[in-house]
C-alpha positions in Angstrom: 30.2 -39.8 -62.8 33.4 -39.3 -64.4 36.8 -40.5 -62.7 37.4 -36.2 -61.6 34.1 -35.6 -60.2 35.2 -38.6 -57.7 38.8 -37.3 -57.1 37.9 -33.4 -56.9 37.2 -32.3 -52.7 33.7 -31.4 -51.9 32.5 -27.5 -50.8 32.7 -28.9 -47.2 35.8 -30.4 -47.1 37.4 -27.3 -48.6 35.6 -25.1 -46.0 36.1 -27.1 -43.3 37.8 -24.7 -40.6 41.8 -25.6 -40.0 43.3 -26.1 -36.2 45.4 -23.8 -35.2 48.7 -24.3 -34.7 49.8 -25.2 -31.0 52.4 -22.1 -30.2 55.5 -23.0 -29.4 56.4 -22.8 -25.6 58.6 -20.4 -24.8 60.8 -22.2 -22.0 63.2 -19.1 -21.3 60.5 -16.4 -21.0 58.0 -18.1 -19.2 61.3 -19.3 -16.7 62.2 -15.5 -16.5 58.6 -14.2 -16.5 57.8 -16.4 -13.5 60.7 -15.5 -11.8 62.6 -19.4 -12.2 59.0 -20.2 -11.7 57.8 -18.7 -8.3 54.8 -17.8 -10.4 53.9 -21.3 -10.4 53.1 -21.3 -6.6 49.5 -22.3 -5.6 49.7 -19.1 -3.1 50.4 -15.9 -3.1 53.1 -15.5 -6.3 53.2 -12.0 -6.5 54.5 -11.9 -2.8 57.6 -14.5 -3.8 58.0 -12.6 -6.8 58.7 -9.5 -4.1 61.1 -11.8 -2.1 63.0 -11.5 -5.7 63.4 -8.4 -6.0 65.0 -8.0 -2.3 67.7 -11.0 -2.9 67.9 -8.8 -6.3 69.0 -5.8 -4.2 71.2 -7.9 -2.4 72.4 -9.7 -5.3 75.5 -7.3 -6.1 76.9 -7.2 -2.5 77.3 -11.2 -2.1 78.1 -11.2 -5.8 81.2 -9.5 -4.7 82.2 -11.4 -1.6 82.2 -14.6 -3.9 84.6 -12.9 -6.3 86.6 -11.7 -2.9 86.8 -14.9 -1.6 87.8 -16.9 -4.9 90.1 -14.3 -5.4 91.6 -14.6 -2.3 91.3 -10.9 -1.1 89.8 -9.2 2.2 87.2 -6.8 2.0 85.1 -5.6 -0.7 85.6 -2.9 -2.8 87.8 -0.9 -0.4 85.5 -0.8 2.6 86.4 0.0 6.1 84.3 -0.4 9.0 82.9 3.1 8.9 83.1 5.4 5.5 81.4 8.7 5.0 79.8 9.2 1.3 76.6 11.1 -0.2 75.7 10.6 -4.0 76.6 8.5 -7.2 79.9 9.6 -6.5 82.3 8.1 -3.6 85.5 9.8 -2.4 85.5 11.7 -6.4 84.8 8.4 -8.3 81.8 7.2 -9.2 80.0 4.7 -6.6 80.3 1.4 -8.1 77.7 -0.3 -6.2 75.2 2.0 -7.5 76.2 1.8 -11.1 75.4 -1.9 -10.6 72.4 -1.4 -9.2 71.5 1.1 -11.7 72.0 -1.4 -14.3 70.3 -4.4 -12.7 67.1 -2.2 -12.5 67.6 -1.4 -16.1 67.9 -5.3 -17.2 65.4 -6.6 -15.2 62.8 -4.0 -16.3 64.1 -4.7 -20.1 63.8 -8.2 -20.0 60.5 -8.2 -17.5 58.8 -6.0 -20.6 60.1 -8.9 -23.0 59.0 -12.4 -21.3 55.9 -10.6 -19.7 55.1 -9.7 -23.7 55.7 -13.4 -24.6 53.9 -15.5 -21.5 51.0 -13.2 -21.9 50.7 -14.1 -26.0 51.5 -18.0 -24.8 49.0 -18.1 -22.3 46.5 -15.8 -24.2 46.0 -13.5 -21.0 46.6 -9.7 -20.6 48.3 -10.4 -17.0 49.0 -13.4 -16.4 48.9 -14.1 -12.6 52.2 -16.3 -13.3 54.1 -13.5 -14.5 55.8 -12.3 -11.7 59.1 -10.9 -13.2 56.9 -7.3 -12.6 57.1 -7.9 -9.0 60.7 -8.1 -8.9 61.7 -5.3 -10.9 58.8 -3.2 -8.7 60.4 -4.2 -5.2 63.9 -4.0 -6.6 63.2 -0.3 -7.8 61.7 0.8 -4.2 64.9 -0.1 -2.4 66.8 1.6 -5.1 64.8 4.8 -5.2 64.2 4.7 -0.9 67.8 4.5 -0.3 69.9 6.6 -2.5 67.8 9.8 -3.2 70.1 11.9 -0.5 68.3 13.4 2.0 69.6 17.2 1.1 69.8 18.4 4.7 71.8 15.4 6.0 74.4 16.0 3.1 77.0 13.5 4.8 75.7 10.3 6.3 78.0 8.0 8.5 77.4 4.3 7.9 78.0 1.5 9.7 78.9 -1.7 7.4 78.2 -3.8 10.6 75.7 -6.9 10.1 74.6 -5.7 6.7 72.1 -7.6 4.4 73.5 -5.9 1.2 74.2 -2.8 -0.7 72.7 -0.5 -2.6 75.3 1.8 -2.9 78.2 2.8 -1.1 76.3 4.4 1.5 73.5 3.0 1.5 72.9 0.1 3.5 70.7 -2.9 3.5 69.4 -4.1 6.9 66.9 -6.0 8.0 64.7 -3.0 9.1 64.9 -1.3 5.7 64.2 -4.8 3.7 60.8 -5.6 6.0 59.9 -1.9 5.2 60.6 -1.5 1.8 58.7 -4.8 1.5 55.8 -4.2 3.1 55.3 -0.5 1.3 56.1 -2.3 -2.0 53.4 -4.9 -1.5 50.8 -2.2 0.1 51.2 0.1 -3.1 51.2 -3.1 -5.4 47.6 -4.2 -4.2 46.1 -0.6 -3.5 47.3 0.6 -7.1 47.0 4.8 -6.8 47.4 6.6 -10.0 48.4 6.2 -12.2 49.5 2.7 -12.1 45.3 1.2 -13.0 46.2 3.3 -16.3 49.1 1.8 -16.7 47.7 -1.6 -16.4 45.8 -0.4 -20.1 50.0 -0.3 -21.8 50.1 -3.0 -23.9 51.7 -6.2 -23.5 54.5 -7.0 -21.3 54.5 -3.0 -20.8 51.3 -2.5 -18.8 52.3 -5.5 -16.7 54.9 -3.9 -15.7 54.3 -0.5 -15.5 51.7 -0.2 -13.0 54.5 -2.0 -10.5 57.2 0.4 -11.4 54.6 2.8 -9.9 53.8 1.3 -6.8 57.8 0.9 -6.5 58.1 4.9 -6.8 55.5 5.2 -4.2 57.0 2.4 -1.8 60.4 4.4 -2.4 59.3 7.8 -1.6 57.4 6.0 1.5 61.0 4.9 2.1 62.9 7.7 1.7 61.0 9.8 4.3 61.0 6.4 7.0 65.1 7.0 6.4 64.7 10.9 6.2 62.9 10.6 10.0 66.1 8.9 11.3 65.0 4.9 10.5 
């Protein structure tokens, strides 16, 4: 046997299947994907994930007061006590309130599609019970829709800034009652999924995990909208 035949690999060895490569974890999508980790919980994630998306809604209002209070100013963004508005726009101008939440639904649902699509590929799952980033963006578009869509035959509403949660826009209002509701319809629609939002669960990656909530958050906000049309 000559000194080659000893050195050269065997068929085996050449065969012989490769590991695959341990993925790298991606820290920043699984921490937005699971909402800074609700999705971890033992219980009931998808419900925290829901929680979220209400503080999301509420985000922009107590955003503001911190900038009014560092700033040293009273009020926020003009307010008195009692204004009268209907619309994206407020007194001519555009409502800023609503523009934020406009674009807070926007870049949540952008980067929910994103880290869903990379915690799915990490943990080799098409919906990863974890991934809870869906559940905010869902809730978070039910208050939006619920509350602002004007209710055409009450085309000037009076509101009362008095012991509010947070706002959605300039007349619209977050209380307590339209938080538990929007809540509870949100999380109703999410588990009963009506068309189409089982055919939207078939989207592929991070887009059918997200889809099918954006629907039941059309539904919960239309379930909304007529709870505030009937005087709520």
């Amino acid at each position: 046997m000559s000194a080659d035949s000893e050195s050269r690999p065997s068929d085996s060895d050449t065969l012989a299947p490769q590991p695959a490569p341990t993925p790298r974890k991606p820290r920043f999508a699984l921490f937005v994907a699971t909402a800074a980790g609700l999705g971890y919980l033992p219980k009931a994630p998808g419900t925290f994930g829901s929680l979220a998306g209400l503080l999301a809604a509420m985000f922009p209002l107590w955003a503001g007061l911190v900038v009014v209070f560092v700033s040293g100013g009273i009020g926020i963004w003009g307010l008195d006590s009692r204004r009268n508005s209907n619309g994206i726009f407020y007194h001519g101008h555009l409502d800023p309130v609503l523009i934020i939440q406009i674009l807070l639904a926007i870049a949540i649902a952008a980067i929910g599609v994103w880290s869903a699509t990379r915690a799915a590929q990490f943990w080799r799952e098409k919906d990863p019970q974890r991934v809870v980033i869906d559940e905010v963006s869902g809730q978070h578009l039910t208050l939006l829709l619920g509350l602002t869509i004007p209710v055409w035959w009450k085309p000037t509403e009076t509101v009362s800034y008095d012991y509010m949660l947070g706002l959605v826009s300039l007349h619209s209002v977050l209380n307590w009652k339209y938080l538990l509701l929007g809540f509870i319809l949100f999380r109703l629609f999410d588990i009963w999924k009506p068309f189409p939002a089982r055919q939207a669960e078939s989207l592929p990656g991070g887009w059918g995990i997200m889809a099918d909530d954006w629907v039941a958050g059309v539904y919960a906000g239309i379930g909304l909208w007529i709870a505030r049309a009937a005087g709520l």
